[in-house]
MOPAC internal coordinates of N, CA, C and O (Angstrom, degrees):
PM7 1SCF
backbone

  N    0.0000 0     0.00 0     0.00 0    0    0    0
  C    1.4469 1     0.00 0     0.00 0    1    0    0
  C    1.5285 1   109.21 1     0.00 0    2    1    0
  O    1.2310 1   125.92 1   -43.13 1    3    2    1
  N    1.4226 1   106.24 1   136.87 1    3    2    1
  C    1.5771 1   105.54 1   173.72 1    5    3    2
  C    1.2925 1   140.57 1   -96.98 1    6    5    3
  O    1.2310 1   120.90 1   -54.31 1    7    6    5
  N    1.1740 1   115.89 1   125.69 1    7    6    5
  C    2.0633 1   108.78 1  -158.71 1    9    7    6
  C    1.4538 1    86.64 1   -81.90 1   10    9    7
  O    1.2310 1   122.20 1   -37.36 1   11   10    9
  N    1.8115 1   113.40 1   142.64 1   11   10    9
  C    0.9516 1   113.49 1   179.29 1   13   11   10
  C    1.8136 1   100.52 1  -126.70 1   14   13   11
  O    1.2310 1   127.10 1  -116.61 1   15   14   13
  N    2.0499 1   103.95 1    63.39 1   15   14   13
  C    1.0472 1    95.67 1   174.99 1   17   15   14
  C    1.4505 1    97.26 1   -83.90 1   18   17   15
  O    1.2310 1   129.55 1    -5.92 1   19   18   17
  N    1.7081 1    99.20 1   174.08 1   19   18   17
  C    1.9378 1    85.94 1   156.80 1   21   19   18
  C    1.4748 1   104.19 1  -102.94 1   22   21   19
  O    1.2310 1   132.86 1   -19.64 1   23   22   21
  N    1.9376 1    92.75 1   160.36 1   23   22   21
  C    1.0604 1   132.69 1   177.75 1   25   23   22
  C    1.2567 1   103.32 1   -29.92 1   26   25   23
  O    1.2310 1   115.58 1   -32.79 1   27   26   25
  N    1.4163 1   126.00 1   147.21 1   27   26   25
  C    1.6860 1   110.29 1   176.45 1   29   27   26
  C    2.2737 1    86.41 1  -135.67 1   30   29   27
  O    1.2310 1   129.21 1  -170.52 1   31   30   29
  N    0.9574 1    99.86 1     9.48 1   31   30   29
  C    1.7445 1   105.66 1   173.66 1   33   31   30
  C    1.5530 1   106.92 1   -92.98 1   34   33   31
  O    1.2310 1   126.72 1   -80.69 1   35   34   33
  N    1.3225 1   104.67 1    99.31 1   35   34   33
  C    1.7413 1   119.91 1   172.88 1   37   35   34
  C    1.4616 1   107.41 1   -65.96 1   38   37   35
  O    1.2310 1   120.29 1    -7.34 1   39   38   37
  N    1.4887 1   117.06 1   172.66 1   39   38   37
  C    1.1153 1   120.64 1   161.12 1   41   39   38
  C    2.0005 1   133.06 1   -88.13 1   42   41   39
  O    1.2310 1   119.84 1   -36.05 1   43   42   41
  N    0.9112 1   117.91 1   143.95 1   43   42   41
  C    1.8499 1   104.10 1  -167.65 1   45   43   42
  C    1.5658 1    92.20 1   -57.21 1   46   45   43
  O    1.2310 1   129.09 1   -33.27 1   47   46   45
  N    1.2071 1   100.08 1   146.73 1   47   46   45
  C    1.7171 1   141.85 1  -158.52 1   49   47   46
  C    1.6024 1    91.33 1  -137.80 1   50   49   47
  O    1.2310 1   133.94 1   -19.57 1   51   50   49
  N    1.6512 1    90.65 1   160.43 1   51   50   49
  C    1.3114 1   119.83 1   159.84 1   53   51   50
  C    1.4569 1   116.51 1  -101.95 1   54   53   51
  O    1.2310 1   126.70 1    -6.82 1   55   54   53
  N    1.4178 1   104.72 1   173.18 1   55   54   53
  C    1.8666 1   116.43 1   157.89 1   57   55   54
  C    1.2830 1    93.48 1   -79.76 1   58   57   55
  O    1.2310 1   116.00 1   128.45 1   59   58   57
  N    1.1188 1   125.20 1   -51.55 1   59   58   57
  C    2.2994 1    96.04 1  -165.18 1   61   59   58
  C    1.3251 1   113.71 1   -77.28 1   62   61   59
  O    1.2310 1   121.77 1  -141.28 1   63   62   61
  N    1.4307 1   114.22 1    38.72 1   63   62   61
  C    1.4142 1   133.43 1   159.10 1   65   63   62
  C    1.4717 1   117.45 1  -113.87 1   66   65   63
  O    1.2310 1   123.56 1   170.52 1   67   66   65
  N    1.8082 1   110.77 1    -9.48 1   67   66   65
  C    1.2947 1   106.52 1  -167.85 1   69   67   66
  C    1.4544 1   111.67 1  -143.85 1   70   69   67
  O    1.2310 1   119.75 1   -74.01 1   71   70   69
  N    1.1607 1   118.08 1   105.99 1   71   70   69
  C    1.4969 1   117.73 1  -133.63 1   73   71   70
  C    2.0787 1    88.21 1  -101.30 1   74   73   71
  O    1.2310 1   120.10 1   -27.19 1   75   74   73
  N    1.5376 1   117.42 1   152.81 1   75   74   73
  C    1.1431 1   102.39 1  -162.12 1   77   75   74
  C    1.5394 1   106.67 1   -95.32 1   78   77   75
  O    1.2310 1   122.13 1   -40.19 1   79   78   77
  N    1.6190 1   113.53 1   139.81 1   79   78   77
  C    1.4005 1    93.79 1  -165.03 1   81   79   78
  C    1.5279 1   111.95 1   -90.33 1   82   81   79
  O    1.2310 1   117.14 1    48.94 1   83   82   81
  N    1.1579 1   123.05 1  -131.06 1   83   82   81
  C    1.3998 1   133.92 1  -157.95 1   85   83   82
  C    2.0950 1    95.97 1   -93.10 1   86   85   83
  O    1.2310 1   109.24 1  -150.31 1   87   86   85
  N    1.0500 1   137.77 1    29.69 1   87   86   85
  C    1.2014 1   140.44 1  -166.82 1   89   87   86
  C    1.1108 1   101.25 1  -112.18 1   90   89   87
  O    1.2310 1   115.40 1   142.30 1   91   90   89
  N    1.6908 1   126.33 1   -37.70 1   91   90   89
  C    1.8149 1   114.25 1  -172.18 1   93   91   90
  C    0.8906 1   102.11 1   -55.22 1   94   93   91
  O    1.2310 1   116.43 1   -34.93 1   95   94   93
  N    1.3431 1   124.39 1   145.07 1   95   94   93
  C    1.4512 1   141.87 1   148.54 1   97   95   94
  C    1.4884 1   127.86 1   -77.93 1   98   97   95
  O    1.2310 1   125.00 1   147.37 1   99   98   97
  N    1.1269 1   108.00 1   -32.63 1   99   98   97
  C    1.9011 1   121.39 1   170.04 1  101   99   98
  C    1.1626 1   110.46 1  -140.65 1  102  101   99
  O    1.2310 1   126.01 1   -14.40 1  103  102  101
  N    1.2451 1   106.05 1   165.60 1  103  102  101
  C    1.4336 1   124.99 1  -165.30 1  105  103  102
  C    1.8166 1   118.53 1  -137.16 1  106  105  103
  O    1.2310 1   121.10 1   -66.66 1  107  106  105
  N    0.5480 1   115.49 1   113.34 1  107  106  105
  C    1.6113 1   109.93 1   172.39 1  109  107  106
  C    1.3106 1   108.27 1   -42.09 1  110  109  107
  O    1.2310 1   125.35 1   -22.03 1  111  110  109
  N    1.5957 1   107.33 1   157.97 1  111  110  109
  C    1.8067 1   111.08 1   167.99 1  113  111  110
  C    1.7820 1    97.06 1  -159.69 1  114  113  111
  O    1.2310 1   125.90 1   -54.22 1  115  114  113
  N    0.9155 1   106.27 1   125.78 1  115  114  113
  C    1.7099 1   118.23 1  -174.66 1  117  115  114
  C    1.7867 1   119.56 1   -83.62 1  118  117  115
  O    1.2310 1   130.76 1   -63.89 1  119  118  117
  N    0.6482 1    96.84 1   116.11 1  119  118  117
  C    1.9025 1    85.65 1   179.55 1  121  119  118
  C    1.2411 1   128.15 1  -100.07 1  122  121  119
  O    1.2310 1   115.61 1   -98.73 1  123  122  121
  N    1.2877 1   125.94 1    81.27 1  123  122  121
  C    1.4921 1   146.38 1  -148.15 1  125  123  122
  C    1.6840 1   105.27 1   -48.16 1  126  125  123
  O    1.2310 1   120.58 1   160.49 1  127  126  125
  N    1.3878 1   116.50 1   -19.51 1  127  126  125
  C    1.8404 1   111.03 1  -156.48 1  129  127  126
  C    1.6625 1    86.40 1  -101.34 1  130  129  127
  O    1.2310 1   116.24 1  -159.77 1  131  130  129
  N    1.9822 1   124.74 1    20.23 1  131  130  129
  C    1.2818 1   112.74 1  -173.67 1  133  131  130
  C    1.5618 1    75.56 1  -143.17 1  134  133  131
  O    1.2310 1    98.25 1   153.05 1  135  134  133
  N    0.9296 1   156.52 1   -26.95 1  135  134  133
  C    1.3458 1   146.52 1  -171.36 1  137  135  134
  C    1.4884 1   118.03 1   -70.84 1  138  137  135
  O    1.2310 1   119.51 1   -51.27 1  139  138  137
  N    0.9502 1   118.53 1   128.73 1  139  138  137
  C    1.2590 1   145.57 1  -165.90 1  141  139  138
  C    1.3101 1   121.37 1   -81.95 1  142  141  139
  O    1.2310 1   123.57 1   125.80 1  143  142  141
  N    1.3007 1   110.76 1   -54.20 1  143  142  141
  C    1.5044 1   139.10 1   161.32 1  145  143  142
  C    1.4386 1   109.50 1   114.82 1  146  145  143
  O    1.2310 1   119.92 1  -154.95 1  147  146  145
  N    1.2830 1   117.76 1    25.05 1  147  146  145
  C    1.8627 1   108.72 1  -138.78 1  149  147  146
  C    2.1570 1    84.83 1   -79.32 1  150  149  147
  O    1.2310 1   121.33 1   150.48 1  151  150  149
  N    1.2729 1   115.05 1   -29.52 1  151  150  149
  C    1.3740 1   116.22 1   171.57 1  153  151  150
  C    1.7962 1   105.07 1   111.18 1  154  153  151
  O    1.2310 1   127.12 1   165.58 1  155  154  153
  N    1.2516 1   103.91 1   -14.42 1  155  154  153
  C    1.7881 1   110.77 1  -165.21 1  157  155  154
  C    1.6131 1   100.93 1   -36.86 1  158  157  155
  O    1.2310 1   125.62 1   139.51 1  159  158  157
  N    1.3729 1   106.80 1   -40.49 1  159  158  157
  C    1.6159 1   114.99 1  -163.28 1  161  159  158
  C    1.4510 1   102.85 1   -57.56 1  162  161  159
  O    1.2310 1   113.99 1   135.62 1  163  162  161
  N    1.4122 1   128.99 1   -44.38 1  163  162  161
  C    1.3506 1   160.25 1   178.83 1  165  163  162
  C    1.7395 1   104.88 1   -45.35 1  166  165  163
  O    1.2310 1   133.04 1   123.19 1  167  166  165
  N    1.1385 1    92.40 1   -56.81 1  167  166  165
  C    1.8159 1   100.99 1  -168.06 1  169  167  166
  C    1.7070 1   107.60 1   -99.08 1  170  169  167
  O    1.2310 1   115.06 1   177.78 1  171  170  169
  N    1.6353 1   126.98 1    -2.22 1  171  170  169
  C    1.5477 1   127.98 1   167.72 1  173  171  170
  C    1.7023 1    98.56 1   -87.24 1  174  173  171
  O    1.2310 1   116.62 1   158.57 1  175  174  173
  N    1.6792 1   124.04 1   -21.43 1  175  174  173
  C    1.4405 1   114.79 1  -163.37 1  177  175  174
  C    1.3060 1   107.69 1   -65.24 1  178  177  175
  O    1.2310 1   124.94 1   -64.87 1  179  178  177
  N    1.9104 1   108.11 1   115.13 1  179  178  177
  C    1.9663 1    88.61 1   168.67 1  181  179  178
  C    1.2409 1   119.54 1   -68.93 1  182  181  179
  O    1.2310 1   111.13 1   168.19 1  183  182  181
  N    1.5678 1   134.29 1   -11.81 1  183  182  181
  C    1.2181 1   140.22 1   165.96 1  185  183  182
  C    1.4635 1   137.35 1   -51.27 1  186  185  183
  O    1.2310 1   128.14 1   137.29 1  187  186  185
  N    1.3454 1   101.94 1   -42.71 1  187  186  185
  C    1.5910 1   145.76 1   179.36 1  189  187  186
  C    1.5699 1    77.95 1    65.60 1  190  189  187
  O    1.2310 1   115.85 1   -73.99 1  191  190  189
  N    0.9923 1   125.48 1   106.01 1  191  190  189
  C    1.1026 1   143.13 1   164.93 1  193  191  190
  C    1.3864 1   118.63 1  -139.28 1  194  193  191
  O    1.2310 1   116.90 1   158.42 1  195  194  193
  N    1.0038 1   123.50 1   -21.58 1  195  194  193
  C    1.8179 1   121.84 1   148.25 1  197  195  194
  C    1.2240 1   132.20 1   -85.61 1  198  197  195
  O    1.2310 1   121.56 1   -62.79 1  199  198  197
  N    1.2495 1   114.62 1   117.21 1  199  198  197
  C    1.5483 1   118.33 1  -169.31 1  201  199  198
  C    1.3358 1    90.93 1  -115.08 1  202  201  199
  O    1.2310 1   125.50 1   -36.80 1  203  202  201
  N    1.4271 1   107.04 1   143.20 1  203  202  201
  C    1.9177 1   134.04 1   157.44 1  205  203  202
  C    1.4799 1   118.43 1   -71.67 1  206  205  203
  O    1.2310 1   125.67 1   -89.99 1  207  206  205
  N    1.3159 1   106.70 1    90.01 1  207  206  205
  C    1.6398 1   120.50 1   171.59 1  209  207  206
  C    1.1048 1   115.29 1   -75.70 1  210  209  207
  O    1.2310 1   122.02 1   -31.46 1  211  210  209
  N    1.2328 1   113.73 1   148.54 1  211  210  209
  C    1.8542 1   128.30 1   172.43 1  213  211  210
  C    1.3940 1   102.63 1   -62.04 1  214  213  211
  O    1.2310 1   107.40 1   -42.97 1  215  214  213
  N    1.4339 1   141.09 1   137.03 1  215  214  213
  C    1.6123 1   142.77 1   170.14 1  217  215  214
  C    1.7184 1    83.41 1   -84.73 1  218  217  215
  O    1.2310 1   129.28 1   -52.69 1  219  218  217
  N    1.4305 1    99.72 1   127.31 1  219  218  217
  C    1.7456 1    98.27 1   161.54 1  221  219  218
  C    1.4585 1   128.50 1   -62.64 1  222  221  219
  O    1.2310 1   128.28 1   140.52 1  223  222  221
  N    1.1517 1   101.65 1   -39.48 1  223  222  221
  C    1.6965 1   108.22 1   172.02 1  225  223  222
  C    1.0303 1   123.93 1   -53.42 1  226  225  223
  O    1.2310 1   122.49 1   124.83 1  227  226  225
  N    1.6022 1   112.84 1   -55.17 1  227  226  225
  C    1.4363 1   115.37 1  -165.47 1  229  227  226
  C    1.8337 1   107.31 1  -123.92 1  230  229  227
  O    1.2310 1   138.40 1   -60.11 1  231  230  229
  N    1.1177 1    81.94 1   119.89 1  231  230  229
  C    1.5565 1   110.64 1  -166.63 1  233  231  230
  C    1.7772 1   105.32 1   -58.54 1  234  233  231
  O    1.2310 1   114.36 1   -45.65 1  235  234  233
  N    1.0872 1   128.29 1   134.35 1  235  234  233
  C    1.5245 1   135.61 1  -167.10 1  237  235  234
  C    1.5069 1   124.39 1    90.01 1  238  237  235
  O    1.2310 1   126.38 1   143.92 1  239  238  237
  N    1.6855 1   105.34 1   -36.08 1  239  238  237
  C    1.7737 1   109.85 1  -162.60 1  241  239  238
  C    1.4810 1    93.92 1  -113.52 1  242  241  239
  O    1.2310 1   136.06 1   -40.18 1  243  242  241
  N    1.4661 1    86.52 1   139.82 1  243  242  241
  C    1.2418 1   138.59 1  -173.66 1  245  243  242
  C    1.6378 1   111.39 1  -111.74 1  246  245  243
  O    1.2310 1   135.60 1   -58.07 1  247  246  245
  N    1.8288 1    87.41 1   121.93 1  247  246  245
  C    1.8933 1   101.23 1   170.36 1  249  247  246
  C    1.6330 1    99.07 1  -124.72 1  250  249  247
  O    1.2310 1   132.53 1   -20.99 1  251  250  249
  N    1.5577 1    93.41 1   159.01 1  251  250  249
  C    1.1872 1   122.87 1  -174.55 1  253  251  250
  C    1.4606 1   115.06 1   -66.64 1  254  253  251
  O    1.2310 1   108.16 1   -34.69 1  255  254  253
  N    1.3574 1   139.72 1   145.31 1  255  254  253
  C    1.6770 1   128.50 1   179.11 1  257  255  254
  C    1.5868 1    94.47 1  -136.26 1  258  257  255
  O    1.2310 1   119.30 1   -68.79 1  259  258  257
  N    1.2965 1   118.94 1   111.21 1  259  258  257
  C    1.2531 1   108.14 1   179.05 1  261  259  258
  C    2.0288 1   120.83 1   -97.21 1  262  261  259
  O    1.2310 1   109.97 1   -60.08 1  263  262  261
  N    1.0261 1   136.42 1   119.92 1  263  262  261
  C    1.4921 1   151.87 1   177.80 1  265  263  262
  C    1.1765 1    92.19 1   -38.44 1  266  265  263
  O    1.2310 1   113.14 1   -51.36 1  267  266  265
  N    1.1431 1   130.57 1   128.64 1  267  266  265
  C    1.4514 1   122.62 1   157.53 1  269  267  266
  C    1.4738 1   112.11 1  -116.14 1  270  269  267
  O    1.2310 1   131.35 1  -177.59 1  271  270  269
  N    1.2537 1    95.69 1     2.41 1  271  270  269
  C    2.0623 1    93.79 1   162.88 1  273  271  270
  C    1.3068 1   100.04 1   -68.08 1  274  273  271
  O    1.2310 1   112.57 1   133.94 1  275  274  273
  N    1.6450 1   131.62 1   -46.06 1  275  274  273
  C    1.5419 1   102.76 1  -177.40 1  277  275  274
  C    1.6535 1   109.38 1  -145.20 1  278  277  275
  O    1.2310 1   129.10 1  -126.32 1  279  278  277
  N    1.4792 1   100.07 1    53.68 1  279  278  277
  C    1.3399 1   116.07 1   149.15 1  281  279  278
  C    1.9706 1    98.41 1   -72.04 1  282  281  279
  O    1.2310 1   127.60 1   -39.81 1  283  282  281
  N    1.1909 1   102.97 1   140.19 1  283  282  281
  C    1.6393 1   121.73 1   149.28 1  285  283  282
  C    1.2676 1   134.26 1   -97.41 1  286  285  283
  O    1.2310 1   118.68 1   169.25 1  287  286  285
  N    1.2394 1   120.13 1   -10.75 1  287  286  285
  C    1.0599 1   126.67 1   172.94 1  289  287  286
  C    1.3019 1   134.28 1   106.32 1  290  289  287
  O    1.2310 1   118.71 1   170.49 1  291  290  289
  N    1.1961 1   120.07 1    -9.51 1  291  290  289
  C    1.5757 1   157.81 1  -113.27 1  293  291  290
  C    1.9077 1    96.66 1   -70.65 1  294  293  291
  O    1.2310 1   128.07 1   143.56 1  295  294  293
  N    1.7885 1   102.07 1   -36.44 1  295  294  293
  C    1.7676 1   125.71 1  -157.71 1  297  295  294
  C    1.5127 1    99.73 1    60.41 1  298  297  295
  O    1.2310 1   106.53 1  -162.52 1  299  298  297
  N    1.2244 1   142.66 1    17.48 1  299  298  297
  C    1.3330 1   120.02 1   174.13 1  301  299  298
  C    1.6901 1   102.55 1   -61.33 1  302  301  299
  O    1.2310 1   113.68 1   141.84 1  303  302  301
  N    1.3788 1   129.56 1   -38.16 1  303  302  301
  C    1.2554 1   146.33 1  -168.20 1  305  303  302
  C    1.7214 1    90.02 1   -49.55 1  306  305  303
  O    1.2310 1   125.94 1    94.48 1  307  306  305
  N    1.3030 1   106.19 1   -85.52 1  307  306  305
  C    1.3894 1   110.04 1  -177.86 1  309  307  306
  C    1.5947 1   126.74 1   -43.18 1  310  309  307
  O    1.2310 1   114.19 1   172.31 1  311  310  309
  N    1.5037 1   128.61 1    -7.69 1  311  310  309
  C    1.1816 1   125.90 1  -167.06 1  313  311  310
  C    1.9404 1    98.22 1  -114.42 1  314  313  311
  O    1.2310 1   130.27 1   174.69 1  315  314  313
  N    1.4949 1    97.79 1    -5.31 1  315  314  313
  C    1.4054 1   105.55 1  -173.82 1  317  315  314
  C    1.2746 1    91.38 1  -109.44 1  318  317  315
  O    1.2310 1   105.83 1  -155.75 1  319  318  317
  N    1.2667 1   143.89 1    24.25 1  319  318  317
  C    1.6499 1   147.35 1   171.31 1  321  319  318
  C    1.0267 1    99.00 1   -72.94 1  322  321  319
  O    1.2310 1   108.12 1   -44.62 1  323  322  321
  N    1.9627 1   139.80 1   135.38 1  323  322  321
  C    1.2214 1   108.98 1   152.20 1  325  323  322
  C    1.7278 1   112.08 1   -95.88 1  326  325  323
  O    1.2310 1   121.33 1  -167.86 1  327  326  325
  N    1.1755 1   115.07 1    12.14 1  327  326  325
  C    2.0122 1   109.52 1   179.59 1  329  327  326
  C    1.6117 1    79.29 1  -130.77 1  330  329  327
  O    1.2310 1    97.75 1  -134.46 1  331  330  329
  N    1.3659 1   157.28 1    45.54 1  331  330  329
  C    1.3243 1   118.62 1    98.95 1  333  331  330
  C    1.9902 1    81.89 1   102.28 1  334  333  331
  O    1.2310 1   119.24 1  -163.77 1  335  334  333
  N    1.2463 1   119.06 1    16.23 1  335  334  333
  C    1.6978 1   114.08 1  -173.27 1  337  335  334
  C    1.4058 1   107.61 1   -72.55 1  338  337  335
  O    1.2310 1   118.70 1   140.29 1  339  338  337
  N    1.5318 1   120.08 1   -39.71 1  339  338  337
  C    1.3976 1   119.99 1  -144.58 1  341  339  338
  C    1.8820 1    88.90 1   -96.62 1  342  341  339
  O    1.2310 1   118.90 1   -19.97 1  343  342  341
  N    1.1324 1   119.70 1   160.03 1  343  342  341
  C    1.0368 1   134.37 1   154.32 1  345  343  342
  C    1.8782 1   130.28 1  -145.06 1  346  345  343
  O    1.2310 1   135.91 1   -30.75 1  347  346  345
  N    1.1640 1    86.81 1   149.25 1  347  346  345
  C    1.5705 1    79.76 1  -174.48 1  349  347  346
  C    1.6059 1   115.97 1   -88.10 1  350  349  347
  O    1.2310 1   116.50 1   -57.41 1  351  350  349
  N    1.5862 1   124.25 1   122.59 1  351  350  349
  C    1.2587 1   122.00 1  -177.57 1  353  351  350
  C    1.4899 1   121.32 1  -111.41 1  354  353  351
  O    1.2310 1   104.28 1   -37.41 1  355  354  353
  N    0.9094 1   146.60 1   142.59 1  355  354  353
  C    1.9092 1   142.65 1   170.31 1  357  355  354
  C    0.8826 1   123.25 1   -24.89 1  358  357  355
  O    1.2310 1   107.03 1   -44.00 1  359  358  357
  N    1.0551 1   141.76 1   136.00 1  359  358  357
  C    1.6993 1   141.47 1  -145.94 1  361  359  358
  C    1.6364 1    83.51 1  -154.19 1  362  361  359
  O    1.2310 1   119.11 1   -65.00 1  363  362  361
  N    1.4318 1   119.30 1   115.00 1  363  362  361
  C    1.6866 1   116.41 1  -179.01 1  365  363  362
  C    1.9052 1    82.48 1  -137.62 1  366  365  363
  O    1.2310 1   120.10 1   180.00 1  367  366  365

């Protein structure tokens, strides 16, 4: 006999399909006059939610801009800092 529930197995998805809701508790915050630019924070995000922006001023270097529609919060970013820029702040 055939169950005719439905399927409840989606297809693989992304995060910039799934925006984070009201549950983070912290948030990253970057402090540009300690950032380095080296990008590490950029390439540990499982989100990819930090992208490497052009600094307008200064021609070549690159800072981090992090999404906070679907950052989670995770701090892996911040523990993969090597000068200590990012910190995690309250997100209410």
């Amino acid at each position: 006999m055939k169950d005719n529930k439905p399927n409840l197995i989606t297809k693989p998805n992304t995060t910039l399909n799934n925006k984070t809701g009201p549950w983070r508790t912290s948030r990253p915050v970057t402090d540009y006059n300690i950032c380095i630019g080296c990008a590490l924070c950029s390439k540990i995000c499982p989100e990819a939610c930090i992208a490497m922006v052009d600094v307008p001023d200064k021609p070549g270097k690159k800072q981090p801009v992090t999404d906070y529609d679907y950052c989670k919060g995770c701090a892996l970013c911040v523990h993969e800092c090597p000068v200590k820029a990012i910190k995690m702040v309250a997100d209410y």
